[in-house]
Each structure stands twice: as C-alpha cells, then as structure tokens.
N, C-alpha and C positions, 0 to 999 in steps of 0.2 A: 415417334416411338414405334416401334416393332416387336411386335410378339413374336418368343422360339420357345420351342419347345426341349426341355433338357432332361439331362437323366445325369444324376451326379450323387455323391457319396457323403453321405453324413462322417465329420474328421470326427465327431466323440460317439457314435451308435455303430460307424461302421454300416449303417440302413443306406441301401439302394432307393433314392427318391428318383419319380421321374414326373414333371408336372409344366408348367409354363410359365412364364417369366417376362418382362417388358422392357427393353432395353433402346437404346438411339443403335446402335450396332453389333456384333455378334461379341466383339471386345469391351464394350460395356456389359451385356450380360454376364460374361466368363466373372468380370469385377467384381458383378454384384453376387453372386454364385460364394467368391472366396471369403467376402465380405459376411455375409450369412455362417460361414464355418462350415460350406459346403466343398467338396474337391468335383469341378466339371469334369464328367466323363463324355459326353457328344451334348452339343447343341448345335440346333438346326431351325431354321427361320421357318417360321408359318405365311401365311398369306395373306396379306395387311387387307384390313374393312378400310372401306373408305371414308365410311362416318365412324370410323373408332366405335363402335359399338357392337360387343361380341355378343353370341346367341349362343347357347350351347342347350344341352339337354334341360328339361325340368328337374329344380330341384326340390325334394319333398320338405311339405311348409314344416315339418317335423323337426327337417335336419338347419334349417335356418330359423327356429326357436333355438336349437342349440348351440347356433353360432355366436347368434346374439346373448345371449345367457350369457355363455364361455367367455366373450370380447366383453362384455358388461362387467365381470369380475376381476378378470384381468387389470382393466383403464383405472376400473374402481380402488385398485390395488397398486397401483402406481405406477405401473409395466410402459414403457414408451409404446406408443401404439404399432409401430413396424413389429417391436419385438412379439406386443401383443396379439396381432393380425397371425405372424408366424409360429406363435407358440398354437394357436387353435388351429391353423393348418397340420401342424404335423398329427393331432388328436382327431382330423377330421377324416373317415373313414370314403365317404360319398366323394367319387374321383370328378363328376362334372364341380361340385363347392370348392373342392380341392384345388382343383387349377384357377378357378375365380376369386379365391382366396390370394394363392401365386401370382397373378397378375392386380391383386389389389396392393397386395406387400412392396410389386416394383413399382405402381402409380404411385402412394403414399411417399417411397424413399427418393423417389423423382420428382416432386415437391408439390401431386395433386391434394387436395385435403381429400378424405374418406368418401365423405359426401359426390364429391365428383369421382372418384373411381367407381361408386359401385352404380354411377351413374351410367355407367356403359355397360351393366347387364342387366337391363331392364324385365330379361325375361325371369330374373331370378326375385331383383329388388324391383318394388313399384315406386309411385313418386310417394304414397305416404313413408314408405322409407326411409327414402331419401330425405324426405322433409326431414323429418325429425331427426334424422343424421344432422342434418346442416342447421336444426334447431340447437341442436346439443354441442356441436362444437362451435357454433356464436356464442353461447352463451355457459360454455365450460364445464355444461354438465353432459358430455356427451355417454357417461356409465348409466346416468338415471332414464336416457331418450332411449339406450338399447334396452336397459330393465324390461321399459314401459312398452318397449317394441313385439320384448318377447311376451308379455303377459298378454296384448290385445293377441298375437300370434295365436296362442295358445287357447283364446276364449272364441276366434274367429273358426279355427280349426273344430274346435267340440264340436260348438253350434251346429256346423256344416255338418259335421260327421253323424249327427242324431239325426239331421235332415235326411241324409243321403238313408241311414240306417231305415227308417218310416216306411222308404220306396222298395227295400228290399223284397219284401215279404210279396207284395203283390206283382210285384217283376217275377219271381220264384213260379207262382201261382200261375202268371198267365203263359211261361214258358214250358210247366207241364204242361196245362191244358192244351195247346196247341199240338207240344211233341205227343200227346194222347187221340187227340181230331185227327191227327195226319196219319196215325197206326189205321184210328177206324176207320178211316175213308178208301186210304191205299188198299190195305189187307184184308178187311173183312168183308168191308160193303162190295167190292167185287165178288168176291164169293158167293154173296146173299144173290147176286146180278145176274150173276152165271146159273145160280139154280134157277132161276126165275123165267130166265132166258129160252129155256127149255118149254115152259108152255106155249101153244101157239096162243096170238091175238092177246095176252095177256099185258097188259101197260103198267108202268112203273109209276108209283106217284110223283108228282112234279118236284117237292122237297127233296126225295131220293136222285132226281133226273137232276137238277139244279147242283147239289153236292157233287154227283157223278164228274160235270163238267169242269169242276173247277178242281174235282183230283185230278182228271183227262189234263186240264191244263193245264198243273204246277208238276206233275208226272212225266208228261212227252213234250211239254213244253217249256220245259225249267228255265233252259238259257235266256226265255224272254220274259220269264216273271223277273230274275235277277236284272235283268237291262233293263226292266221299269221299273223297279225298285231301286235300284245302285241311280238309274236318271231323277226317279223325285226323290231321294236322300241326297242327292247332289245341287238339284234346283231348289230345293230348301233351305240346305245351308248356305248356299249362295244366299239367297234371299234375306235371311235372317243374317248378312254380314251388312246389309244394307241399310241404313235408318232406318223407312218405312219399315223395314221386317223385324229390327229389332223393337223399334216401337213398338210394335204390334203386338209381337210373343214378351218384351215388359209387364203392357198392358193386361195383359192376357194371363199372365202370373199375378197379377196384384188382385185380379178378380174372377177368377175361375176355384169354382166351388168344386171341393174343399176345401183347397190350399191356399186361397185368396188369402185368408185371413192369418194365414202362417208364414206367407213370403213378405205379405205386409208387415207383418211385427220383427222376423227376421231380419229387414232393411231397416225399420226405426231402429233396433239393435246396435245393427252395422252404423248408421250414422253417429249415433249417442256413442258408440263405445271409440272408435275416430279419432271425432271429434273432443272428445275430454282427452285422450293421446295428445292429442295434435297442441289443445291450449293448454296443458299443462306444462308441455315444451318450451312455452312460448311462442308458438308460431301465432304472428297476426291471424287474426278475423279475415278477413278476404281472402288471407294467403290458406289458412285452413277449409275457408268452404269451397275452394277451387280444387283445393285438394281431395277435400274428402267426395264433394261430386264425381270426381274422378273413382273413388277406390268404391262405392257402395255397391258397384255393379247393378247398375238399373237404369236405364235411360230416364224413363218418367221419371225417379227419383233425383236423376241429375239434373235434368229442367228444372225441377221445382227449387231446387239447391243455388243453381245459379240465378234463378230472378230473385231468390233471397238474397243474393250476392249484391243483387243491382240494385234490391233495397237498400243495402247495408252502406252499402257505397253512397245512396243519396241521403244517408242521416240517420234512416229508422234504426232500429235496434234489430235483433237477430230474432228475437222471438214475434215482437210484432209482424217481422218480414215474412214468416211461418206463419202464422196463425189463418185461419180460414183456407191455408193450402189443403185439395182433395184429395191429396195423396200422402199429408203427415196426420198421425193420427192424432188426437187433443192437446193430449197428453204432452209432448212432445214441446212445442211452443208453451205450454202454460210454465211447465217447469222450466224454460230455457229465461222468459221470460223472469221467475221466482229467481234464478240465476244470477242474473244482471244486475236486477236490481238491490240483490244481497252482497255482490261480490264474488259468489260462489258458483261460479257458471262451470268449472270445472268439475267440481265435486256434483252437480246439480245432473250433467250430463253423463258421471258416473253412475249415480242411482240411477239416472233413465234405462244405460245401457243396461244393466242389473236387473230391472225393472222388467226389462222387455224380453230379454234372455231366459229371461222365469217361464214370463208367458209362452216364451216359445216352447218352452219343455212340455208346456200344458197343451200346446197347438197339437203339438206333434202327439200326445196321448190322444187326443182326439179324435186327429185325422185320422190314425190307425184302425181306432175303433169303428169309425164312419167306413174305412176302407175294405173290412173285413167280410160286413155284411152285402157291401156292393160288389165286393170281389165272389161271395158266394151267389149273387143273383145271377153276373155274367156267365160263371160259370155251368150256372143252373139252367141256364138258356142256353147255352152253346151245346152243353149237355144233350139238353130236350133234343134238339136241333138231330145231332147227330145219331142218337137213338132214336127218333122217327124215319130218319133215311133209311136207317137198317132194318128196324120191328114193323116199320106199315106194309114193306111188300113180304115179309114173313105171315103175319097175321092176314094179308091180301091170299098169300097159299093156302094157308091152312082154310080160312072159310071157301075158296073153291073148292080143294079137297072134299072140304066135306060136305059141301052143294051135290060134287062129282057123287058120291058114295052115297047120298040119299038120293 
C-alpha cells in the first residue's frame, strides 16, 4: 500500500477536497476517488514509511471525543462503516484527523479491520484504543466500545484540565515576581550603586554586592546563562527519557508534598476508569491489565500493574494481586475484590473511578489553598530579599549623612 496525497471534487457539493488516500497504485487510488462519488483532480504519491506507521501532527483529545461520538452514531445507526468513517470526515474540521480519517476509509475498503488501521497512528490512537476497537468488533458491539471511548475521553480530559487549571495561578505569580526582581535589580538598584559610588571608602552590603553580581551576570552575560540553561533543560529531559529518570520524577510525583496526594488519587482514577472501559468491552483480564499499565502514565504504577498481572496469571484474583501494593491506595483492591466475588467488577471499578475523581476535585481545592499561602511566603522573601539590596545602602547614606552633619 501507498499513500498520495489528492485533491478532487465533490460530484453532489461541487466542494474542492484535498486530503490522503491509500492505494496499491496511483490507478487504484483514481478508483477509489470515483468509487467514493469524488471526480480526481491531481494525485501525487507521498513517501512510503517503512513500518507503515504514520506520524503526523497532534490531535486535540477534544476533536477525537468527537470522532468517536460521531462514528459511535453513525455504526449505531446502521451506516456501513466506510460510508460511516467517510461521512465524519467530510464534518471533520482538524485537517491532521482529516487525512487520518482519509487513510483509515482506504485501509478499511482495502480489507484492514478499523482496529488495525488506526493501528498506524499511534500518535493519535493509543493501545487503550485500539483495544477496545478490536474489543468491539470481536464481539459486534463496536458503537457501544466508541460510546464508552468517548465518555472515559471526555472524563480523562476534565480531570487533566482542573489539574493543569490548579498550576496556573502560581505559574502566573512566579512569572511576575521574577519579571518585577529583574526591573529592581537592572534599573533601580544600579542607580541606588551609582549614588553610593560617589562616597569615598564607603562599602556596599554583601546582600546588595551578591544581587549586583548575578544582574552583572544575566545583563553582560546573557549568552551563557541561556547555554546553561538551554544545556540543563536538555540534560534533563534526556534523562527523564531514561528509566532511572523516569523512575525517579514517577516517584517523586506520587510523594512530593503537596501533590503527592493528588497525583496519587488522579492514577487510581486513571486505572478504575480503564480499566471498567476495557472489561466492559470484553477485553480479557491480562489483556486489560497489560493494557491499562500502559495508558496510566506512571511507571511505579505500571510495575505495580504488571506483577499484578503475574499474579493473575499464576491463579490469584486481581484484587488479592493489588492488595498490600504501596503504591494502590485500600480502597482500590477491597472494591475490586467486592467485584469479583459479586460479578460486578465492572460496575465495581466504575464507582471506584467516580470515587476517586471526586476526590480529586477535593485534592485540587486543597492544594490551591496550600499553594496560595506558600506562594505568598516565597514571594514575601524574594521580596525582603530585593528590598534590602536597594534600602540597606540608602539607609547606609542617609546615617553617614547625618554622622557628616553632626
């Protein structure tokens, strides 16, 4: 298969499309072009991956809640799924979905199942995805696997978004304060320096002398604060691509106070909400926890996941497998457990996710509140800080001054 890129004319809107397409030749594309009720105006061949696996822009998790939504209606409606695939393309606005949309309509009419086309853009769809694509066409509910794709979508997204909301405010805070330290230091406190300067034998407090040096240096020496800065922004993220580094900064999120207890309950969330996805699908037990270790985004939390796995695999149950792990919190295993043994492990990991999503709404009031008062202390000290470089050799003047005068 080859992917080209075309530009062809709608025969009932008269709409100029221009998108991408997957074909064995440039004469099978044209086909499949006429076939669609399109008239080809230029097609021209792209430049074949060599693991069939495209990459293209990011797509906002917004606009793929509404794919899934859209195709969920559609299948649910009885629409063949080419036609279906193709009718949410023409509605779909976002031109990187748009053309992966395009190339999932020629995989599909080319005889791949859904599941495997949207297998080749990983950067868009992950494997919880995919799973539940390939849950839902095994087993013929594939309208109810999108439903359920888009509602965790949509509850993954909040979460995040209240998360991310929390960090604003003191992000805000610390980027005045700084843009205000760099005014006093550059502008004023030379000033204060220059007057000063003027007395003979007259010394500068070390606080003033220490500030001085480090405007001296990010002033006349810009170029090499940026080149140690841009080098340990560099040598970090390298680092933190690495196990040990991701380990590390994991670890370092599940217990670093305040948020220890917010990222904690945010991942039992992420797992319970998954994970009821995933078995309500259908998806095996192994095949789910392999999966969902993958999607929680946490390393610790994916260890812990998978030697649950190796439980599961040698007999025990899923909730025993959990239970006394230092990284799930009680709760977690007891219900999963109450699950199992009712039949309701679905519904069981529903309330959990529910459960913990609350709490996180509560986390996040918290931390705010925790963050306000700590963001006014640093403040309050960088403050002090910079008002004693400026006021002590002021107040240093004025008592000579008036030493001189008596």
């Amino acid at each position: 298969m080859q992917t080209f890129t075309y530009s062809a004319r709608d025969n009932k809107t008269g709409e100029r499309i221009k998108a991408q397409i997957e074909a064995e030749d440039q004469q099978s594309a044209s086909k499949l072009l006429v076939e669609r009720g399109l008239a080809p105006l230029e097609i021209t061949a792209d430049k074949v991956s060599s693991v069939g696996v495209t990459r293209r822009g990011r797509v906002p998790a917004k606009e793929r809640v509404i794919f899934s939504r859209q195709l969920a209606t559609l299948v649910n409606a009885g629409l063949p799924l080419v036609q279906s695939l193709d009718t949410v393309r023409k509605q779909t606005k976002n031109k990187n979905l748009n053309s992966i949309i395009s190339r999932l309509v020629s995989d599909v009419e080319a005889g791949s199942s859904l599941s495997e086309a949207l297998a080749k853009s990983p950067d868009t769809f992950d494997e919880v995805y995919i799973s539940l694509v390939a849950a839902g066409e095994a087993s013929g509910t594939l309208d109810n696997s999108l439903e359920r794709l888009a509602n965790q979508q949509e509850k993954d997204a909040e979460v995040i978004s209240k998360v991310r909301g929390a960090l604003i405010y003191p992000l805000i805070v610390l980027i005045v304060l700084f843009a205000v330290a760099g005014f006093m230091t550059t502008k004023v406190l030379p000033e204060v320096v220059s007057i000063y300067s003027t007395i003979p034998g007259a010394q500068l407090p070390f606080i003033t002398v220490a500030i001085l040096k480090i405007s001296h240096l990010t002033t006349h020496y810009w170029w090499i604060t940026i080149v140690v800065v841009a080098a340990v922004v560099f040598a970090l993220r390298r680092w933190l691509k690495t196990p040990s580094g991701r380990h590390f900064f994991d670890r370092l999120k599940l217990h670093m106070w305040p948020i220890g207890a917010l990222m904690s309950k945010l991942y039992m969330a992420r797992f319970a909400r998954t994970s009821s996805t995933l078995i309500g699908s259908g998806v095996p037990m192994i095949k789910m926890l392999n999966t969902t270790a993958k999607a929680v985004g946490n390393s610790i939390i994916t260890d812990s996941i998978n030697q649950a796995a190796d439980k599961v695999k040698g007999g025990k149950s899923l909730g025993d497998s959990l239970r006394g792990d230092p990284n799930f919190l009680d709760l977690v295993p007891n219900m999963i457990y109450i699950g199992e043994q009712s039949g309701q492990l679905e519904n069981m990991m529903s309330k959990v996710a529910d459960y913990y999503e609350r709490q996180v709404d509560d986390e996040i009031k918290t931390v705010s509140t925790i963050i306000e008062p700590v963001m006014m202390v640093i403040v309050g000290v960088i403050a002090l800080i910079i008002v004693a470089a400026v006021l002590l050799p002021i107040y240093h003047l004025a008592g000579t001054n008036l030493s001189a005068g008596l």
